[in-house]
Backbone as XML, in Angstrom:
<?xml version="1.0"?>
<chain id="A" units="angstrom">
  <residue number="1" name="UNK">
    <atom name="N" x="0.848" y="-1.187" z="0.000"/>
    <atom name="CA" x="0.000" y="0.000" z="0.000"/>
    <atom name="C" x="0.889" y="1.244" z="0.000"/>
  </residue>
  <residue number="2" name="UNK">
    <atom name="N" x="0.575" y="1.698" z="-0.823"/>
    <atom name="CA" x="1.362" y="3.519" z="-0.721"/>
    <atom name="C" x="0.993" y="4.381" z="0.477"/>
  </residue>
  <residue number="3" name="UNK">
    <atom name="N" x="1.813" y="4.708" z="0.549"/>
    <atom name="CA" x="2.007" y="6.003" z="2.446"/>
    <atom name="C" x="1.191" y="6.699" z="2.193"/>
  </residue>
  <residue number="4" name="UNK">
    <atom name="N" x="0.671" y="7.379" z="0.808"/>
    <atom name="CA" x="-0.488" y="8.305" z="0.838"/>
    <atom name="C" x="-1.814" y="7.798" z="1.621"/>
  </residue>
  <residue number="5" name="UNK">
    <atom name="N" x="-2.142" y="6.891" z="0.641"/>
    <atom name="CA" x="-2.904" y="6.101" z="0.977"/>
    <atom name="C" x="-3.561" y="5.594" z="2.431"/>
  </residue>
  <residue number="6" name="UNK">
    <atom name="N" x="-2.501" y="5.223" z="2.870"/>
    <atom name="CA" x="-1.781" y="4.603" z="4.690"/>
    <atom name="C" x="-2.123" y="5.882" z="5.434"/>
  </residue>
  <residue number="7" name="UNK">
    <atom name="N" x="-2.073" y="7.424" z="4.534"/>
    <atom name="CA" x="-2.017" y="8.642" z="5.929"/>
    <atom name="C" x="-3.616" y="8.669" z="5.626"/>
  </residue>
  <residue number="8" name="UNK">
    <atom name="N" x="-3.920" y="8.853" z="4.470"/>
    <atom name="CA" x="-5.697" y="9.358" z="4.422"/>
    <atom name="C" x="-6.242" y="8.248" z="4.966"/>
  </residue>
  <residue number="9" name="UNK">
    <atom name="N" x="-6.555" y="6.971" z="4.952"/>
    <atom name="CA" x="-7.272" y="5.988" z="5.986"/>
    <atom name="C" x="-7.249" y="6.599" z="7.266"/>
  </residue>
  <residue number="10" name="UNK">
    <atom name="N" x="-5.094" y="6.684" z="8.024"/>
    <atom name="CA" x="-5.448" y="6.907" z="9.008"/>
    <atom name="C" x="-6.287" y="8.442" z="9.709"/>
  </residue>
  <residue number="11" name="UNK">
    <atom name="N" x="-6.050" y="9.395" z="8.366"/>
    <atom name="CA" x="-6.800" y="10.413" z="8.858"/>
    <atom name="C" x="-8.335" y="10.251" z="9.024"/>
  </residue>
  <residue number="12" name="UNK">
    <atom name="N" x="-8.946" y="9.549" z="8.093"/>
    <atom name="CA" x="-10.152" y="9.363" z="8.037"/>
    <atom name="C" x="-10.291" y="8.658" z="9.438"/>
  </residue>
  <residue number="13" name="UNK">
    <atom name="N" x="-9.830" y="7.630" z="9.792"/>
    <atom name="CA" x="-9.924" y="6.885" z="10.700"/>
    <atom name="C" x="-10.054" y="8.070" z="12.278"/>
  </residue>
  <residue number="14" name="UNK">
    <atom name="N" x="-9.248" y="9.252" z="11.970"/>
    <atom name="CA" x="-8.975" y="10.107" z="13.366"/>
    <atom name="C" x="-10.804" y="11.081" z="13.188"/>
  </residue>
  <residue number="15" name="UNK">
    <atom name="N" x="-10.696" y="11.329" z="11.959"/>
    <atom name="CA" x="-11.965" y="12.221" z="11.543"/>
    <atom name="C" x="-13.087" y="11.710" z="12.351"/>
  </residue>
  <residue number="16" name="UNK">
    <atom name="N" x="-13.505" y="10.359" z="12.137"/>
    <atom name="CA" x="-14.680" y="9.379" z="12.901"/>
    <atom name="C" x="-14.443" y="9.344" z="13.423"/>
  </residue>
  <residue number="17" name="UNK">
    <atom name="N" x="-13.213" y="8.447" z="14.760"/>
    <atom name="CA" x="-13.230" y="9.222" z="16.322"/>
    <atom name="C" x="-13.391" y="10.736" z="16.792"/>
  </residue>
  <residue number="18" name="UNK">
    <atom name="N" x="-12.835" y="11.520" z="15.892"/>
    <atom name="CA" x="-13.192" y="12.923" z="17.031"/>
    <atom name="C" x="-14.789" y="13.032" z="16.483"/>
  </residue>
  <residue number="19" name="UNK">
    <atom name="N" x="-15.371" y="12.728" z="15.623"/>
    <atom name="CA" x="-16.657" y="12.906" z="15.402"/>
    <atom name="C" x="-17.694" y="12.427" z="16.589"/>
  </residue>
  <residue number="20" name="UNK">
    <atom name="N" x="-17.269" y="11.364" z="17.056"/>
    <atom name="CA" x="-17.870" y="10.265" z="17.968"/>
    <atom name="C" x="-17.298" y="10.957" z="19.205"/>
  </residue>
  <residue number="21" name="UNK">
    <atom name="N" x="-16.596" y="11.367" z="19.503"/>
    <atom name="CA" x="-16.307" y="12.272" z="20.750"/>
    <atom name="C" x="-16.455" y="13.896" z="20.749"/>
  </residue>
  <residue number="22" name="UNK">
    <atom name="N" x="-16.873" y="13.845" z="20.130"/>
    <atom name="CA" x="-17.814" y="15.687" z="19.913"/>
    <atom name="C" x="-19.125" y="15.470" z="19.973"/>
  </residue>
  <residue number="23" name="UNK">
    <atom name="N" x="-19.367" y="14.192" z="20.093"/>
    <atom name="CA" x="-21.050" y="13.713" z="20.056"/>
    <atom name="C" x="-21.041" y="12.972" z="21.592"/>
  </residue>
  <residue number="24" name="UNK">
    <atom name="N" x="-19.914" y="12.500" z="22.024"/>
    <atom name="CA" x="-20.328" y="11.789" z="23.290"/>
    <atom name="C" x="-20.288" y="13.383" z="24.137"/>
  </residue>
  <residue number="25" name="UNK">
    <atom name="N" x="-19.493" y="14.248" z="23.768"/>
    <atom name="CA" x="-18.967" y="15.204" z="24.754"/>
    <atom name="C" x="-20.423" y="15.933" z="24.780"/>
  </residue>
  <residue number="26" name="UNK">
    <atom name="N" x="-20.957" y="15.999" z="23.932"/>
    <atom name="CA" x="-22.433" y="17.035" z="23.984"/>
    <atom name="C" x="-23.267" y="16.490" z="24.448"/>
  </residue>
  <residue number="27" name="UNK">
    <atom name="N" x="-23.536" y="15.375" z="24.786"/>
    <atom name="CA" x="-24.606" y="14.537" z="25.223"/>
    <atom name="C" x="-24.013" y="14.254" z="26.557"/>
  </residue>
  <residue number="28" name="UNK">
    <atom name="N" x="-22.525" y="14.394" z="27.187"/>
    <atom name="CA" x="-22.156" y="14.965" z="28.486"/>
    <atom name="C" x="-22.647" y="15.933" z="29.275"/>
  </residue>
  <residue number="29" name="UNK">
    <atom name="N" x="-22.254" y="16.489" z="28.211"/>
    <atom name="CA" x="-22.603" y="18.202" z="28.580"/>
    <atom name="C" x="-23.553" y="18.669" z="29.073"/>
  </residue>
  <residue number="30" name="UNK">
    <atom name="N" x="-24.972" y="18.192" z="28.327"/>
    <atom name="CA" x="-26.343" y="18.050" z="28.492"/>
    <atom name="C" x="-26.904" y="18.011" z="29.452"/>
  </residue>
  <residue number="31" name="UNK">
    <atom name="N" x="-26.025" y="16.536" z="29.928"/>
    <atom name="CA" x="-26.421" y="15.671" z="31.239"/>
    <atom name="C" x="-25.918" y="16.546" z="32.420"/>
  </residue>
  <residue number="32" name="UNK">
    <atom name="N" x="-24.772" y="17.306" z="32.198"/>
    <atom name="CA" x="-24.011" y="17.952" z="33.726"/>
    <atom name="C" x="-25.365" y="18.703" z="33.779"/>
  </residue>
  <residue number="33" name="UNK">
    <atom name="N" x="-25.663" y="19.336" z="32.538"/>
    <atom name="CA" x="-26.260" y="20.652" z="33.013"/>
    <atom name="C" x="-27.583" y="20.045" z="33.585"/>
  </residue>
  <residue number="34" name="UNK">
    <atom name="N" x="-28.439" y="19.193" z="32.927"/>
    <atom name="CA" x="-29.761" y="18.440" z="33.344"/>
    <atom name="C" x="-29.557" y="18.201" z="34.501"/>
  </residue>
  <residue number="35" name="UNK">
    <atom name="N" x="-28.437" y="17.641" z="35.193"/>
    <atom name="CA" x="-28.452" y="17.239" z="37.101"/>
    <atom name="C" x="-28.046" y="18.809" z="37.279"/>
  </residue>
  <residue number="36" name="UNK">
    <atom name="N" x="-27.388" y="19.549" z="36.937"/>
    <atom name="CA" x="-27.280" y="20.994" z="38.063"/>
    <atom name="C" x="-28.510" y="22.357" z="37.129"/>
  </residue>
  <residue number="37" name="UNK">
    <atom name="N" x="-29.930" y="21.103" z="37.857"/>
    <atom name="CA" x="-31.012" y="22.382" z="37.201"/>
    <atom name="C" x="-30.556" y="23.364" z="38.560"/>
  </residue>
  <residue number="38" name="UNK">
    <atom name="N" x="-30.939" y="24.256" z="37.836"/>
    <atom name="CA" x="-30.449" y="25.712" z="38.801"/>
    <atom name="C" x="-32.154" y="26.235" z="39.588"/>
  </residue>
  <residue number="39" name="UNK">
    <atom name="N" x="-33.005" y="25.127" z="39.315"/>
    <atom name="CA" x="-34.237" y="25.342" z="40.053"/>
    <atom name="C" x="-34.541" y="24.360" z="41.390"/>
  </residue>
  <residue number="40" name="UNK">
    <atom name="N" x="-33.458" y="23.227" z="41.213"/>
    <atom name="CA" x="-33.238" y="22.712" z="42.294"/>
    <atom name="C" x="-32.806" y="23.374" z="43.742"/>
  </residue>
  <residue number="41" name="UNK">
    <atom name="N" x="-33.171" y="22.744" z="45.137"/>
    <atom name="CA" x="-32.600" y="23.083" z="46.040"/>
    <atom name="C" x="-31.340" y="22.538" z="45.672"/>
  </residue>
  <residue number="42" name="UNK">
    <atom name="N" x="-30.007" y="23.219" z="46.394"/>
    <atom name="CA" x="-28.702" y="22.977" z="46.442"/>
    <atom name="C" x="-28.603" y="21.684" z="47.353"/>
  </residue>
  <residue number="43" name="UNK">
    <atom name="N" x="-30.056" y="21.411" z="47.992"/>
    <atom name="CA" x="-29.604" y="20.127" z="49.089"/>
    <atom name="C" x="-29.880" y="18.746" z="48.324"/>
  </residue>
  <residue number="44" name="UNK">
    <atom name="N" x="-30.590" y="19.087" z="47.202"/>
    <atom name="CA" x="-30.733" y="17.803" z="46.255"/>
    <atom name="C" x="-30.347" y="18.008" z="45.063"/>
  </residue>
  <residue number="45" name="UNK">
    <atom name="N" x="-29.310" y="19.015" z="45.163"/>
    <atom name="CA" x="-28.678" y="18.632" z="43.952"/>
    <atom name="C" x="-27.325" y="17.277" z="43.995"/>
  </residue>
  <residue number="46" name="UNK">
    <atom name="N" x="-27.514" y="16.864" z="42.749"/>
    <atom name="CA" x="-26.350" y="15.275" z="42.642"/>
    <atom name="C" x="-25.597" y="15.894" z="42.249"/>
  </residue>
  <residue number="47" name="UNK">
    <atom name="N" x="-24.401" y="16.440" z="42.530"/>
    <atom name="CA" x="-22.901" y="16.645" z="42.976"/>
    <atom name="C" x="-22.459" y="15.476" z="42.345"/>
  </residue>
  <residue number="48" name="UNK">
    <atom name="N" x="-21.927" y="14.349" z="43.134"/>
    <atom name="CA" x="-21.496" y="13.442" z="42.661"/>
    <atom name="C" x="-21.156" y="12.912" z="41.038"/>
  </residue>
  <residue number="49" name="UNK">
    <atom name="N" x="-23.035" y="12.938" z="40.683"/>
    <atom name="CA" x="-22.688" y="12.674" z="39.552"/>
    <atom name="C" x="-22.873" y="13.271" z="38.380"/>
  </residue>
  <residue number="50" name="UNK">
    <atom name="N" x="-22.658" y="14.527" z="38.948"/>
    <atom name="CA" x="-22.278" y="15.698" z="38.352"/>
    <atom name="C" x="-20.936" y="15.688" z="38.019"/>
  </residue>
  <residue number="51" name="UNK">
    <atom name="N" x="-20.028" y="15.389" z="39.413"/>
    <atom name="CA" x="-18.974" y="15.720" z="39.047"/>
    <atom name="C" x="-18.362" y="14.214" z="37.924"/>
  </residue>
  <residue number="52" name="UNK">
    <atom name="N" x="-18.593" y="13.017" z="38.638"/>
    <atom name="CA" x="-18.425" y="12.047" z="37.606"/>
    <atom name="C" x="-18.545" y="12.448" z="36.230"/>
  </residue>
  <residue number="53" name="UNK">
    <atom name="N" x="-19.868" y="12.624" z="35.802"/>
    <atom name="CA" x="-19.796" y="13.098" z="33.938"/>
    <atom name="C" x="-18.507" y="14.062" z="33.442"/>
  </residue>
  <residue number="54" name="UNK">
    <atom name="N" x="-18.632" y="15.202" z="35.127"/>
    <atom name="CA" x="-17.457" y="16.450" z="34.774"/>
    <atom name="C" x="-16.463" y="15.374" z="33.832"/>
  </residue>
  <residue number="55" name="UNK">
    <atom name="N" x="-15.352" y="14.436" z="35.136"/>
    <atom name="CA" x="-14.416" y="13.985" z="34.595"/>
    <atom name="C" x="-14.544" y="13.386" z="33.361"/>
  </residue>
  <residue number="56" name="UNK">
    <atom name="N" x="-15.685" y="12.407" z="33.230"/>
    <atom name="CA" x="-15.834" y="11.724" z="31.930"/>
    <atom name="C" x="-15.565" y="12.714" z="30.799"/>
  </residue>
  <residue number="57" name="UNK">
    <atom name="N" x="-15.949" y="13.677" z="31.026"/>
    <atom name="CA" x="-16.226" y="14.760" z="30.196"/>
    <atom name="C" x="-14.966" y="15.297" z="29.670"/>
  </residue>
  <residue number="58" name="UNK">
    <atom name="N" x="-14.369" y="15.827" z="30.557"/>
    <atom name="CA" x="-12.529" y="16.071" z="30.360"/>
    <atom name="C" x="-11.865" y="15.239" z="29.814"/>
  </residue>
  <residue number="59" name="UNK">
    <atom name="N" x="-12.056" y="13.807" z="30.125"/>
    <atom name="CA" x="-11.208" y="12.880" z="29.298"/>
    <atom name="C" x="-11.386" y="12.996" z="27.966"/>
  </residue>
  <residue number="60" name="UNK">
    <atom name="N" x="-12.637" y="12.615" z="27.537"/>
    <atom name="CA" x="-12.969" y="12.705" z="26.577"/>
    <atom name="C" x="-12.484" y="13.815" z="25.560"/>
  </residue>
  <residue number="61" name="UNK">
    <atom name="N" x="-12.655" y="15.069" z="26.391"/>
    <atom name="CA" x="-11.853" y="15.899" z="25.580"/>
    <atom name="C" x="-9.745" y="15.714" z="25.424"/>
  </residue>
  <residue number="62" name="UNK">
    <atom name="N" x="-9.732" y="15.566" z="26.506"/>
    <atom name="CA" x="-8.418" y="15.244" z="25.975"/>
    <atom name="C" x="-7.904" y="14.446" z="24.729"/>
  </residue>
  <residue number="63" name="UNK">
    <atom name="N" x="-8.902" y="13.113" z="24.688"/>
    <atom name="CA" x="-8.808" y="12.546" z="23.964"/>
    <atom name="C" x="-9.066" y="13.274" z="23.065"/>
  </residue>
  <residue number="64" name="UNK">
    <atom name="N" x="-9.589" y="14.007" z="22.640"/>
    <atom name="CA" x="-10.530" y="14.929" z="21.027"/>
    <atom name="C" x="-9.111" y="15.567" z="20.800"/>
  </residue>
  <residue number="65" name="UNK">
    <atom name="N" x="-8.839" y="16.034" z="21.400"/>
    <atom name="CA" x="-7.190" y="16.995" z="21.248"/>
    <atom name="C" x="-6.076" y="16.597" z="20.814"/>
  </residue>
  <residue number="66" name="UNK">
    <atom name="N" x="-6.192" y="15.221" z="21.634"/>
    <atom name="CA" x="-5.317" y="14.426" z="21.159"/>
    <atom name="C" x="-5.599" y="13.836" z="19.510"/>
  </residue>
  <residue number="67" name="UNK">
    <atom name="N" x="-6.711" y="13.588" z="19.158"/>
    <atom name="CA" x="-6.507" y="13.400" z="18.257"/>
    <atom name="C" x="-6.623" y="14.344" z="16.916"/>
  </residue>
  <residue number="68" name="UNK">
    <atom name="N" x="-7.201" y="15.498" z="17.263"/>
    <atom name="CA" x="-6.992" y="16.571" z="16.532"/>
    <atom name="C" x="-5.887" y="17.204" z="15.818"/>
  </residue>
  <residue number="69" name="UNK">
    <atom name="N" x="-5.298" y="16.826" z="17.190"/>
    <atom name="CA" x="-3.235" y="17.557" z="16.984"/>
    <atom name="C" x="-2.959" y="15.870" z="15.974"/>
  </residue>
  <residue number="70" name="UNK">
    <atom name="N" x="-2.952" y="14.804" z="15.884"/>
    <atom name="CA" x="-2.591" y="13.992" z="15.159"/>
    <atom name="C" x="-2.867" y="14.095" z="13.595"/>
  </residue>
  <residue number="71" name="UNK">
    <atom name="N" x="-4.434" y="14.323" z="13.609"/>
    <atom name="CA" x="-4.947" y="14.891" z="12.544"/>
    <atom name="C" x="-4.276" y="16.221" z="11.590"/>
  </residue>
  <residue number="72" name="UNK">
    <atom name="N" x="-2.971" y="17.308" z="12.333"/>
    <atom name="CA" x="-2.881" y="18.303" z="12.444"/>
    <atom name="C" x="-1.656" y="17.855" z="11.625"/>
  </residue>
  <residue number="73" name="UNK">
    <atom name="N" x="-1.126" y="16.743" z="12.716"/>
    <atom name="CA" x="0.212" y="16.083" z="11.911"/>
    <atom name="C" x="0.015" y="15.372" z="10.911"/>
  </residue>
  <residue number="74" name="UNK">
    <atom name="N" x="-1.017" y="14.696" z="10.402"/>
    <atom name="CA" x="-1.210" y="14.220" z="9.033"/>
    <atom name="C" x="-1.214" y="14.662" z="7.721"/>
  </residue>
  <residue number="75" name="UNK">
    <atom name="N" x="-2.325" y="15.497" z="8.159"/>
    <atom name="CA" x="-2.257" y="16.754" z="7.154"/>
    <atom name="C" x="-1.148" y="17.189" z="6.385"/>
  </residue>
  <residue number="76" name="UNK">
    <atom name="N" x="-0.350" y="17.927" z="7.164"/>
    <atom name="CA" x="1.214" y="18.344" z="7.304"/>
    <atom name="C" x="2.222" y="17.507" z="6.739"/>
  </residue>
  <residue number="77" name="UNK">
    <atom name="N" x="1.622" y="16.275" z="6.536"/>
    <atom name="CA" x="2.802" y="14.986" z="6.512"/>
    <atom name="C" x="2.130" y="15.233" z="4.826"/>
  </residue>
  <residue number="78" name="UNK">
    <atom name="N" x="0.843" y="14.816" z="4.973"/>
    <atom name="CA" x="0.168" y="14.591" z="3.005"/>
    <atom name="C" x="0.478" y="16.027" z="2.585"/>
  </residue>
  <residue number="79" name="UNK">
    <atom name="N" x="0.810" y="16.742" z="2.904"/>
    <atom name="CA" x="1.430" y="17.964" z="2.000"/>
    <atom name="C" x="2.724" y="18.491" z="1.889"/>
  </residue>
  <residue number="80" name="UNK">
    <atom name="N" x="3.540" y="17.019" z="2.221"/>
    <atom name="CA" x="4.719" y="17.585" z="1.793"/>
    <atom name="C" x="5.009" y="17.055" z="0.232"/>
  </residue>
</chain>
C-alpha cells in the first residue's frame, strides 16, 4: 500500500473518532447541566454525579485533542 494512501485511511480513521467524541462530549454536557437544574434546592442537587460526567467529560476531551493535533500532523505529513 502507498504512504499516501496509509495517511488518508489513518486520517479518516482520526476524523470518525473525534466525530464520535464531539457527540459523546455534547450529550455529556447536556447531562451535567440536566443534574445541576439551577431550580433545584442545592440540598438535592447530585454533585457526585455531576462531578463524575465532569471527569468523563474532560477525558474525553483530551482525547478529542489528542486526536486533533494527530490529525494536524497528518495533514502536514500529506502535503509535503
Amino acid at each position: 500500500m502507498n504512504e499516501r494512501l496509509k495517511f488518508l485511511g489513518r486520517l479518516e480513521e482520526k476524523r470518525l473518532e473525534a466525530e464520535q467524541m464531539k457527540l459523546r462530549m455534547e450529550g455529556l454536557r447536556d447531562s451535567v447541566r440536566d443534574i445541576l437544574d439551577p431550580f433545584e434546592p442545592v440540598e438535592h442537587v447530585k454533585a457526585d454525579a455531576a462531578a463524575a460526567l465532569t471527569v468523563e467529560l474532560a477525558a474525553v476531551q483530551i482525547r478529542l485533542r489528542e486526536a486533533l493535533a494527530e490529525m494536524t500532523a497528518i495533514r502536514k505529513a500529506l502535503s509535503r
